[in-house]
C-alpha positions as CSV (number, residue, x, y, z in Angstrom):
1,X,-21.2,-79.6,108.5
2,X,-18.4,-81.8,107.8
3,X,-16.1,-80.7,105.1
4,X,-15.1,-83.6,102.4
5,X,-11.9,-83.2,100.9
6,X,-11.3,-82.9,97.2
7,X,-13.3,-80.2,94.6
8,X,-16.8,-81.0,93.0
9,X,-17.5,-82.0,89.7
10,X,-19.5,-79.8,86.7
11,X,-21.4,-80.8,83.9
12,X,-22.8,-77.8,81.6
13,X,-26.3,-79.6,80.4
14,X,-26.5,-78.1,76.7
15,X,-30.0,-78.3,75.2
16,X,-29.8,-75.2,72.6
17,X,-31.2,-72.8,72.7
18,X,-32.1,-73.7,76.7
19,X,-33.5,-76.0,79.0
20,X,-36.4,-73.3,79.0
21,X,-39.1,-74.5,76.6
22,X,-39.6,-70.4,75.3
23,X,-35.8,-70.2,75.5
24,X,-35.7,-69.7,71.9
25,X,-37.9,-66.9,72.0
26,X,-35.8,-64.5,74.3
27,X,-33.8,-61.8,72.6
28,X,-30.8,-62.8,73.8
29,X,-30.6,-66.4,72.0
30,X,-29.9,-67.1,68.6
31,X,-33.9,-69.4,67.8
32,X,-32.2,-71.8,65.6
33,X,-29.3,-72.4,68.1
34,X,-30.7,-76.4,68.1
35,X,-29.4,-76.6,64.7
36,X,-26.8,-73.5,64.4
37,X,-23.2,-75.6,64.5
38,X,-21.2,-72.0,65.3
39,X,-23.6,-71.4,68.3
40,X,-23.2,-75.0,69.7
41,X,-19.8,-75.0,69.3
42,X,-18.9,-71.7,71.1
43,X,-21.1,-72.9,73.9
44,X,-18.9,-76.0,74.5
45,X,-16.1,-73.7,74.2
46,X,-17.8,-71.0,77.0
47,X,-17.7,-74.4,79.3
48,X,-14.2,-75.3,78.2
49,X,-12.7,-72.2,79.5
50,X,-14.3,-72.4,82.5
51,X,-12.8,-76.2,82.9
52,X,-16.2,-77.9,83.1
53,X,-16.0,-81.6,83.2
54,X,-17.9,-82.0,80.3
55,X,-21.5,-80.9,78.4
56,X,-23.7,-83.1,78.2
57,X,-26.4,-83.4,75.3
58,X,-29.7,-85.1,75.9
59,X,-31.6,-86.7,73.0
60,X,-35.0,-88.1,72.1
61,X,-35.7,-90.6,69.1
62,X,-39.4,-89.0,68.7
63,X,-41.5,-86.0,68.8
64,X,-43.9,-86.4,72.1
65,X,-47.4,-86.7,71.2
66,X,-48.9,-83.2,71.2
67,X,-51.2,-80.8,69.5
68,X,-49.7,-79.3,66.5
69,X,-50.3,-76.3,68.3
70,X,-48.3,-76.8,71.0
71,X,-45.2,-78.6,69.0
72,X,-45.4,-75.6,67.0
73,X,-44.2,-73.4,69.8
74,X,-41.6,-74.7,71.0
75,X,-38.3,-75.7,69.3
76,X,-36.0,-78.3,71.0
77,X,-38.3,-82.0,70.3
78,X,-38.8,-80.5,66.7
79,X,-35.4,-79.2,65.6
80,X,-32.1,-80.3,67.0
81,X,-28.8,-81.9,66.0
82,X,-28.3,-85.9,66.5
83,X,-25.9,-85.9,69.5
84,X,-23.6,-88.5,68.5
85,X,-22.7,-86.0,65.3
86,X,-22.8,-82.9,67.3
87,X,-19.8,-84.4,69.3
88,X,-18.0,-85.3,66.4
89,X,-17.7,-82.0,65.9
90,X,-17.2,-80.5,69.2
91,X,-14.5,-82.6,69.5
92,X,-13.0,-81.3,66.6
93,X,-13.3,-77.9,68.2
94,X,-12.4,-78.4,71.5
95,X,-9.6,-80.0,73.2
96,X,-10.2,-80.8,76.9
97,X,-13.5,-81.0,78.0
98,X,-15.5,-83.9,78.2
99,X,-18.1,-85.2,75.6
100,X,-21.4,-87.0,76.8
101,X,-24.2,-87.8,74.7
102,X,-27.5,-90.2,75.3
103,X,-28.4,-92.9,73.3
104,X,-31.5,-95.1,74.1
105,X,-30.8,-99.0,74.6
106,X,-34.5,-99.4,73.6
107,X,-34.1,-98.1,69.8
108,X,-30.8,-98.7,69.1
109,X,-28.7,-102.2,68.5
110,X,-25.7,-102.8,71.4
111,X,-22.9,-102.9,68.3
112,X,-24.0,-99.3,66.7
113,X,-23.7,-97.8,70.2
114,X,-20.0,-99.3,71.2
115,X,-19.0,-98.6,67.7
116,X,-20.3,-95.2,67.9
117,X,-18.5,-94.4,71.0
118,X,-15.5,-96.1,70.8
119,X,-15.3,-93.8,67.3
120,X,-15.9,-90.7,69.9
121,X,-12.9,-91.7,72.2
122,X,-10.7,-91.7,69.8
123,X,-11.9,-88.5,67.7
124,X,-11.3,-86.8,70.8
125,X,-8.7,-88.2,72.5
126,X,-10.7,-90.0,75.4
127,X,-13.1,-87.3,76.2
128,X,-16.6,-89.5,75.4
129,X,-19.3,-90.0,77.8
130,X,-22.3,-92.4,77.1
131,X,-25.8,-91.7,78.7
132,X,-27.9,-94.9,78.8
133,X,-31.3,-94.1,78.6
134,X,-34.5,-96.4,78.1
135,X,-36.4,-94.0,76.5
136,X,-39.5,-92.2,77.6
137,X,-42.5,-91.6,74.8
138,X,-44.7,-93.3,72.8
139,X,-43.7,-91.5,70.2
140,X,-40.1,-92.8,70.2
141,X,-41.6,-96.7,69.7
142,X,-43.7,-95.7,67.0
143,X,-40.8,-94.9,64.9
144,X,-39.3,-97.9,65.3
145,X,-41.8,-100.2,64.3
146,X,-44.1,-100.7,67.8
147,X,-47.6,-99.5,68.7
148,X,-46.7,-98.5,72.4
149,X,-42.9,-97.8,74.5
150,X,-42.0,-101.0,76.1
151,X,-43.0,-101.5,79.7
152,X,-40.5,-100.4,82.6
153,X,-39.4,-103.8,83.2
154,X,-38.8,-104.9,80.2
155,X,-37.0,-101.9,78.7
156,X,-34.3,-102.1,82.0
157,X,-33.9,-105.6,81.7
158,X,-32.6,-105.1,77.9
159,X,-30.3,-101.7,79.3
160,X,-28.6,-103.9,81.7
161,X,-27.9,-106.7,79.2
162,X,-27.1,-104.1,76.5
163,X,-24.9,-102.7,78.4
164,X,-23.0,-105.4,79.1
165,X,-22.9,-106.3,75.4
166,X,-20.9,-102.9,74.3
167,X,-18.7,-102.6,77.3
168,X,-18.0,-106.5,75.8
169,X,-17.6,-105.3,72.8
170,X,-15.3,-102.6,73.8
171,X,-12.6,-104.9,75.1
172,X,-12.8,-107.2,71.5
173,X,-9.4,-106.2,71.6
174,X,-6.2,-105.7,73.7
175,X,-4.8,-101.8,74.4
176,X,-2.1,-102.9,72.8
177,X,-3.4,-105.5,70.6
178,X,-2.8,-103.4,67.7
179,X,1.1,-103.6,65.9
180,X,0.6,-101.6,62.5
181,X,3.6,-103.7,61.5
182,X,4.4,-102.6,58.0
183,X,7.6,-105.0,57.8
184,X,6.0,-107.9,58.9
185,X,2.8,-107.4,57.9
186,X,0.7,-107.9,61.2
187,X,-1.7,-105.0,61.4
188,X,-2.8,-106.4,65.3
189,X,-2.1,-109.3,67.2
190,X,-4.8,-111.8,67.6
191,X,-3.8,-113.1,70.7
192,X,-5.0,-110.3,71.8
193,X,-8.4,-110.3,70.5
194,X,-11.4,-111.0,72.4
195,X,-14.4,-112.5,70.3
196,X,-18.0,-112.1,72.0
197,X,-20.1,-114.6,71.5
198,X,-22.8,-113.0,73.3
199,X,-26.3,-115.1,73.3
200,X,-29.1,-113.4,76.2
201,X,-32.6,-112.7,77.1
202,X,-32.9,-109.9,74.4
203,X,-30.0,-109.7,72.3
204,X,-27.8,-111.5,70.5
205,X,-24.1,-110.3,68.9
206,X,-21.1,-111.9,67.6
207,X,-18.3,-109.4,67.6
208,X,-15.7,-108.7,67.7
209,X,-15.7,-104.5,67.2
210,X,-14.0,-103.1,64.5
211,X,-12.1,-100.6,66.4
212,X,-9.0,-100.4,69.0
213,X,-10.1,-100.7,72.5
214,X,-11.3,-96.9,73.1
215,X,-8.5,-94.8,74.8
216,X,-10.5,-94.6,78.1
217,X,-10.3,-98.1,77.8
218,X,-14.5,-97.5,78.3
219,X,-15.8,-94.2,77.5
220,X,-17.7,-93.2,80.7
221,X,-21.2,-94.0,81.6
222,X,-24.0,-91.9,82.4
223,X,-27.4,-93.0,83.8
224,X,-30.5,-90.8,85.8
225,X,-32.8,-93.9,86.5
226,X,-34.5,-92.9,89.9
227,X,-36.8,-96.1,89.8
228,X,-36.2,-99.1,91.9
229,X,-34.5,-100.8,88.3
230,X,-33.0,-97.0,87.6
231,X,-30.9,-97.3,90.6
232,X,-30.0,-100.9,90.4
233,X,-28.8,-100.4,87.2
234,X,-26.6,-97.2,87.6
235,X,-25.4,-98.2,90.9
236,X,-24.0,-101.4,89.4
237,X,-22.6,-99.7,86.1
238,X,-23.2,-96.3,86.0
239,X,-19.7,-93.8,86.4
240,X,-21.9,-90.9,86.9
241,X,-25.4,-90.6,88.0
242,X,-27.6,-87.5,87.4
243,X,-30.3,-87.0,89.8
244,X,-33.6,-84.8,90.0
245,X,-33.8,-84.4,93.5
246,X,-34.2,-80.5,94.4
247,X,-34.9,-81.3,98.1
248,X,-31.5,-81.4,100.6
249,X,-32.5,-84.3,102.6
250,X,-33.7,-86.1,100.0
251,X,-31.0,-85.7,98.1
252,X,-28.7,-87.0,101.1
253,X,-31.0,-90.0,101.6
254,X,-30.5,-90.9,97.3
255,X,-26.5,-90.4,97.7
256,X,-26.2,-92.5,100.5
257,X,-28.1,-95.0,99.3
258,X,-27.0,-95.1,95.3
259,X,-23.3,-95.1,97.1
260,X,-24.5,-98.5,99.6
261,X,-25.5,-99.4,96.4
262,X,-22.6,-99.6,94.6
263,X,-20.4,-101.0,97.1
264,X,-23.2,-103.8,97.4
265,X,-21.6,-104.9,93.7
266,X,-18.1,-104.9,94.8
267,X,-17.7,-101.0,93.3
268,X,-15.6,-98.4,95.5
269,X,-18.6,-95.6,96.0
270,X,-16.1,-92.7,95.4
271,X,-15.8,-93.8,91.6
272,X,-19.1,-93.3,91.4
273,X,-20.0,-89.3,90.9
274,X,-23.7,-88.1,91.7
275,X,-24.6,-84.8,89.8
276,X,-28.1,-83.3,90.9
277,X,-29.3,-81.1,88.2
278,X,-28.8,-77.6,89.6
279,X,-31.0,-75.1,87.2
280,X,-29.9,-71.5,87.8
281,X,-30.2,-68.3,86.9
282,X,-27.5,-65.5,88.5
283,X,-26.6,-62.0,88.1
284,X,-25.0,-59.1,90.6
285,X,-27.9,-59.2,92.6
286,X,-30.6,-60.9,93.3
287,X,-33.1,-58.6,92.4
288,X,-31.5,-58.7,89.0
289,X,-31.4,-62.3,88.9
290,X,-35.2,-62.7,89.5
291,X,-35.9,-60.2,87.1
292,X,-33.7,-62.3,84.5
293,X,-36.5,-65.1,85.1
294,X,-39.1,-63.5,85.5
295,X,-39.0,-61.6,81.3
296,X,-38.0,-65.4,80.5
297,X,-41.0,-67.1,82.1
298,X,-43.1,-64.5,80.6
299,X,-42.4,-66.3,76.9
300,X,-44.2,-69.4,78.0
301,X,-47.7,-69.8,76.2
302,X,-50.2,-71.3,79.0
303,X,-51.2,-74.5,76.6
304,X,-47.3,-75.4,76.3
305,X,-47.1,-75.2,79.7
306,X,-49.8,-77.4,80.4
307,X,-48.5,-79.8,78.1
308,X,-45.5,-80.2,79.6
309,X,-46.9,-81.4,83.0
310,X,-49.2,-83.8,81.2
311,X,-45.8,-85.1,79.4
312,X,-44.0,-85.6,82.8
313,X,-47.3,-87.2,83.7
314,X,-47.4,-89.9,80.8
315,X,-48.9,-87.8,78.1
316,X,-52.6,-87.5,80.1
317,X,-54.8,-84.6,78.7
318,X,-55.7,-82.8,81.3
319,X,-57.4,-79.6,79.3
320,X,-60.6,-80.8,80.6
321,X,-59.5,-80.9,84.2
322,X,-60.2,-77.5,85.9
323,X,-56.7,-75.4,86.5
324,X,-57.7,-74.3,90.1
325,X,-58.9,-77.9,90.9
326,X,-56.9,-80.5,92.3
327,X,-54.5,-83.2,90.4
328,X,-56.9,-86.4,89.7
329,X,-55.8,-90.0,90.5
330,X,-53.9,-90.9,86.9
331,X,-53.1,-94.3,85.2
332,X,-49.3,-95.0,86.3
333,X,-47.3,-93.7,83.5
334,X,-45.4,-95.9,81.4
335,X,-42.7,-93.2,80.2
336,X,-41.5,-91.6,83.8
337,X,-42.6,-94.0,86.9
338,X,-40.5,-91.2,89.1
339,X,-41.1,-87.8,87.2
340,X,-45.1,-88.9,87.9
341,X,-44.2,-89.6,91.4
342,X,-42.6,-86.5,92.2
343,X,-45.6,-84.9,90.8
344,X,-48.2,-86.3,92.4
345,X,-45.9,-86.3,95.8
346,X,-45.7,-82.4,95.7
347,X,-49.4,-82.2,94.8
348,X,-50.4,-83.8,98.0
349,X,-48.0,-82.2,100.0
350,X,-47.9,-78.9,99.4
351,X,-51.8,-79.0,98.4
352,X,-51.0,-77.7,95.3
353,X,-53.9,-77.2,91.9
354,X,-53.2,-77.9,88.6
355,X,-51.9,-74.6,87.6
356,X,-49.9,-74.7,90.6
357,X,-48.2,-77.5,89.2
358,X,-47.8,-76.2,85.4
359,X,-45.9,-73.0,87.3
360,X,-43.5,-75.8,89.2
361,X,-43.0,-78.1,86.0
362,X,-42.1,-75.2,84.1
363,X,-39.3,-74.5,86.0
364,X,-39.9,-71.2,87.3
365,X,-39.9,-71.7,90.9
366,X,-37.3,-74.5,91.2
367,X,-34.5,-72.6,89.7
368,X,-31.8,-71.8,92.0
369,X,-32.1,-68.0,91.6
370,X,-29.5,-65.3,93.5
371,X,-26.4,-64.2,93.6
372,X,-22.9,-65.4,92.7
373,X,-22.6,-66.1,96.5
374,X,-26.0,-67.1,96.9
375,X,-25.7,-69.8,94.4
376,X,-22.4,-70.9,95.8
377,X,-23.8,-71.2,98.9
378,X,-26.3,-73.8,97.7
379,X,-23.6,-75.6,96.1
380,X,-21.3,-75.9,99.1
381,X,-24.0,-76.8,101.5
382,X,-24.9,-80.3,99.2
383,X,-21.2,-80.9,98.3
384,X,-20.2,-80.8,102.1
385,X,-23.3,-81.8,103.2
386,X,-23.1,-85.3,101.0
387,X,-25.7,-84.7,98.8
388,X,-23.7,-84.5,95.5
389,X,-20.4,-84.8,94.4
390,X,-21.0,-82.4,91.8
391,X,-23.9,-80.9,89.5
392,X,-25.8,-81.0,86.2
393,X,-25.8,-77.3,85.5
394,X,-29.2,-76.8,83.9
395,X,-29.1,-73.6,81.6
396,X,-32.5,-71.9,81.3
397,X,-31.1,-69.5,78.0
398,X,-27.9,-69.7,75.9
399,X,-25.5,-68.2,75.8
400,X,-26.9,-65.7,78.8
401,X,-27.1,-68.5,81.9
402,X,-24.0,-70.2,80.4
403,X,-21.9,-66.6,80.1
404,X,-22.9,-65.8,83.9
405,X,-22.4,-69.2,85.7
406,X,-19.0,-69.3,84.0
407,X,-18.1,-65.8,84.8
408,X,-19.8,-65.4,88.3
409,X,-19.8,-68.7,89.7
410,X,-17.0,-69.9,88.9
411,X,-15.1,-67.3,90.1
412,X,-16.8,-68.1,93.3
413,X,-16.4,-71.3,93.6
414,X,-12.7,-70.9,93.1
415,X,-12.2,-68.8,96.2
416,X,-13.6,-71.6,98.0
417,X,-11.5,-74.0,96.6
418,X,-14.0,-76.0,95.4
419,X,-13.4,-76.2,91.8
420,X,-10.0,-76.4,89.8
421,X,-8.8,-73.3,88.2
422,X,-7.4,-75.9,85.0
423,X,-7.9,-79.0,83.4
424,X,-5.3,-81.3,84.8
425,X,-5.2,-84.0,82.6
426,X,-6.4,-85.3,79.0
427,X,-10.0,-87.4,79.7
428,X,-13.1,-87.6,81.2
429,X,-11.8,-89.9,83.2
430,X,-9.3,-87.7,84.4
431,X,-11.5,-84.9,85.5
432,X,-14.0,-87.1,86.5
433,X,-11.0,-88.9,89.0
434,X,-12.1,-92.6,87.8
435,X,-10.1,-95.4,87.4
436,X,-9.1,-97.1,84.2
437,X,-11.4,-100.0,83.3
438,X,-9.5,-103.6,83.4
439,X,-10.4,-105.5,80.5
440,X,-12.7,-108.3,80.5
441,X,-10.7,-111.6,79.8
């Protein structure tokens, strides 16, 4: 294994009180953590010590059709903080890690995201981080006026344009367009202001924005697509890309390709950063780290579990399929073309039943589970190995998977000289080692 130069890359995925969906029920987490500001916050400030890159909050516009029973167990789709607020206030808390938050380009309107963002920078001194999403349930459309989600096609086709529109509308005006000129009484130079215009397929905007260029000139940009659109998308505009993939090779096969990708649009690959998620549960030993998943797998009720595979399957009931029987052929979801894939892929190839599958979807056998050294091992084997530049850190419980990665892992990873020991500069640009983004004439 050829060793790359350079350290990797974290991102601490925050989805209080855990990824887990019986997180909230362990002893060890605060339940109302989704919507408990002091939790959140010390969180963010866990990952700031350890010089993460940045957390990353994840968001839905819509509870996901289910039965009240099942909604009623879990707690993160029913009860948690709008992101965009929640960093507001993290930023206010913190001062050097980065801030990304996702906000769908199928519900929302081009000039409320660049405004929103844009606000973000500057709050926090150019630590914002956008993740453009296209939304995933039925459930999100029908809160914004339409019967069904809008087909695959058509919801990429408006996130490429929409994205185009805010970064647009984030150079409106100069870096330096802005005099605050008391004596003369120009507030900004309007040479130096940029006026859209912008007239497409699915959107229309004037601008110009009502706020200074952001400090990162562009706050950075997130996307996960894993579709054929997914990657065209993020390989053309994407900073960072967070990826799925649990499987080595496959995960060498995506990074080569997403980075072919991007230098297929004139992009230099390395300023592009892949980020496999990397769910992961540590402690001294391994036995004790198994044991640590095992008491929180225990908290799952069997019909939330099976709901969650029919969500990643696009919301089919299956509760009159038998659990020991075999997957049946399924209409091709219109919320997650590639979660279904992946599904039905490991199905057939592992020969796996139905309640083999609710097992793997809820998480309990594809988290990376070990020691300090163990886990360490995994990570330097895909960073070397050109798999990733860096990870999603997926935290099963907070503050407990948080508290250990940061003081166990870390640590590790340090000795190796794969991570920094400090923040060395200001942005998430800085820590993420991308370029600043020349305005658009």
């Amino acid at each position: 294994m050829s060793r790359r130069t350079g350290q990797l890359h974290l991102n601490a995925f925050l989805k209080p009180p855990g990824e887990y969906l019986a997180a909230w029920r362990h002893p060890d987490t605060e339940a109302d953590a989704g919507v408990n500001i002091r939790e959140v916050l010390s969180f963010a400030r866990t990952a700031e010590r350890a010089a993460f890159d940045a957390v990353f909050l994840a968001d839905l516009v819509g509870v996901p059709f289910a039965s009240e029973d099942v909604l009623s167990r879990v707690s993160v789709v029913s009860d948690s903080f709008e992101p965009t607020t929640l960093l507001a206030a993290l930023a206010a808390g913190t001062s050097h890690i980065g801030l990304i938050a996702t906000a769908s380009t199928s519900y929302n309107e081009p000039y409320h995201v660049a405004r929103t963002f844009a606000s973000l920078d500057h709050i926090s001194g150019g630590r914002a981080g956008w993740n453009v999403v296209t939304s995933l349930n039925d459930g999100e459309a029908q809160n914004f006026g339409l019967a069904a989600h809008l087909d695959h096609a058509t919801r990429y086709d408006r996130a490429e344009e929409f994205h185009d529109v805010v970064t647009g509308l984030w150079d409106s005006f100069g870096d330096d367009a802005f005099r605050h000129d008391q004596s003369s009484g120009v507030y900004f130079d309007p040479a130096k202001l940029h006026t859209l215009n912008h007239e497409g397929r699915h959107l229309k905007v004037a601008g110009p924005l009502n706020i200074a260029r952001p400090p990162q000139g562009h706050p950075v940009v997130v996307q996960a697509g894993a579709s054929e659109a997914g990657k065209n998308l993020a390989s053309r505009v994407a900073d960072v890309i967070f990826s799925g993939i649990r499987d080595l090779g496959r995960a060498q096969e995506f990074y080569a390709e997403i980075k072919e990708r991007a230098a297929a649009h004139g992009r230099d690959p390395d300023h592009l950063k892949v980020l496999p998620a990397l769910p992961v549960v540590t402690a001294p030993t391994e036995s004790e780290a198994r044991d640590k998943l095992a008491r929180l797998t225990e908290l799952l009720p069997p019909q939330v579990a099976l709901a969650d595979l029919s969500y990643w399957l696009g919301g089919f009931d299956l509760s009159a399929c038998p659990l020991d029987g075999p997957l049946p052929e399924l209409p091709v979801s219109n919320q997650s073309h590639t979660a279904q894939q992946q599904i039905y892929e490991d199905a057939r190839r592992d020969n796996l039943t139905i309640r083999d599958l609710v097992r793997r979807v809820a998480n309990d056998d594809r988290t990376i589970t070990g020691t300090p050294r163990q886990i360490a091992d995994h990570i330097e084997e895909w960073f070397h190995g050109r798999a990733a530049d860096g990870f999603n850190v997926i935290l099963p419980y907070l503050p407990g998977t948080l508290d250990d990665f940061a003081e166990l892992v870390i640590p590790e990873l340090r000795r190796r000289g794969l991570f920094r020991t400090h923040y060395t500069g200001r942005t998430l640009r800085d820590h993420l080692g991308l370029p600043w983004p020349s305005r658009r004439a």
